[in-house]
VEXTIFI-543124 format. One record per residue (C-alpha): x, y, z; residue in one letter. Coordinates in steps of 0.5 Angstrom, whole numbers, plus 500, padded with zeros to 3 digits. Layout:
torse px=X, py=Y, pz=Z, setor=a
...
***
This chain:
torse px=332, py=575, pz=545, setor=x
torse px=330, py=572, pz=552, setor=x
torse px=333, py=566, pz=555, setor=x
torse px=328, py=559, pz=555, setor=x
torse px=326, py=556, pz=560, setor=x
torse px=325, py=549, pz=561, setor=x
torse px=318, py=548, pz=565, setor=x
torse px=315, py=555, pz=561, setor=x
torse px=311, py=553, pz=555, setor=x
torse px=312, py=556, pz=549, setor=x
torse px=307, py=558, pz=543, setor=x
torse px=309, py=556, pz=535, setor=x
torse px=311, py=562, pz=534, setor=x
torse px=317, py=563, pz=539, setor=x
torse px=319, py=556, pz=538, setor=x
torse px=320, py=558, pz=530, setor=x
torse px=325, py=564, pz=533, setor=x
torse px=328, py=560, pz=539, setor=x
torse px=330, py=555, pz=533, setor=x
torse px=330, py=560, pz=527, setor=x
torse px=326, py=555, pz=523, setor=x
torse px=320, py=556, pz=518, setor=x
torse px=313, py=554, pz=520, setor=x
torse px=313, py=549, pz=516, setor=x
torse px=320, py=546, pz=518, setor=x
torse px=317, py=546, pz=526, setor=x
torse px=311, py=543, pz=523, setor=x
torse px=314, py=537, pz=520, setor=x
torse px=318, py=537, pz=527, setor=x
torse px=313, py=535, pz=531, setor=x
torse px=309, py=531, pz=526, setor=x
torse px=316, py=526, pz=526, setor=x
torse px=317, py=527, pz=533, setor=x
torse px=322, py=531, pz=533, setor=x
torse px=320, py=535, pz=538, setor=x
torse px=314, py=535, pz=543, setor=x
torse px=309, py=539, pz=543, setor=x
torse px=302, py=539, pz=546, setor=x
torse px=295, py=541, pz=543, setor=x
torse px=291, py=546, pz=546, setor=x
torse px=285, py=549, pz=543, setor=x
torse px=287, py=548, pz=537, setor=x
torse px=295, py=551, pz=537, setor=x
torse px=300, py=547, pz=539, setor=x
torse px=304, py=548, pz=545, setor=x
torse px=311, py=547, pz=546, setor=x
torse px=315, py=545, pz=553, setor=x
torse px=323, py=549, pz=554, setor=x
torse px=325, py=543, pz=556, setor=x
torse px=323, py=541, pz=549, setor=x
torse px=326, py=546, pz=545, setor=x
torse px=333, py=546, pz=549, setor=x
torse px=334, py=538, pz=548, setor=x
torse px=334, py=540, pz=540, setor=x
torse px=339, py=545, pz=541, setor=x
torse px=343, py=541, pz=546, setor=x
torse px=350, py=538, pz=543, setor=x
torse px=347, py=530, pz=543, setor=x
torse px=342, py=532, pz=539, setor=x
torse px=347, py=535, pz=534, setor=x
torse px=349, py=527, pz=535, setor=x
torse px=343, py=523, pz=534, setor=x
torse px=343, py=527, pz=528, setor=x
torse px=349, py=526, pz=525, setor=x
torse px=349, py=518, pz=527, setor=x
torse px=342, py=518, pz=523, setor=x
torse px=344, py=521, pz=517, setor=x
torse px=349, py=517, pz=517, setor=x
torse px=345, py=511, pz=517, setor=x
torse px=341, py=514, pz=512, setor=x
torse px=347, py=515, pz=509, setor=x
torse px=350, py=507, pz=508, setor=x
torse px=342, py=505, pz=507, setor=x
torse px=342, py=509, pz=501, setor=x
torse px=349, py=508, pz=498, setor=x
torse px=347, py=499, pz=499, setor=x
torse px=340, py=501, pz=496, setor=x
torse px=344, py=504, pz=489, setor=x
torse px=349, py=498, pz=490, setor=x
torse px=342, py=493, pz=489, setor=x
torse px=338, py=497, pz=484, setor=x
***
């Protein structure tokens, strides 16, 4: 596997295999935001920049803060139902 360089820009596919996710999971990814791509010709087109802030520990962070907001909304929205 090769290194990712942050100021190189990387097609879908080598993105799914930096992060060994499915197309459909890296679709999903840029439709929330999650990460940043750029469409180019009808492809997206993804910074190493991008693809390391995902891999980096905060982004490990954020996610577990997110889940367990999402967590507390769920249980308070059983509790009112």
């Amino acid at each position: 596997m090769k290194d990712i360089k942050p100021n190189e820009v990387y097609t879908t596919k080598e993105t799914q295999d930096f992060l060994k996710v499915s197309k459909s999971t890296l679709k999903r990814f840029l439709k929330r935001g999650i990460i940043n791509g750029y469409k180019v010709g009808g492809t997206y087109r993804i910074w190493g920049r991008e693809i390391l802030g995902l891999l980096s520990p905060k982004a490990e962070e954020k996610a577990v803060g997110y889940y367990r907001k999402l967590k507390e909304k769920t249980k308070k929205a059983i509790k009112d139902w």
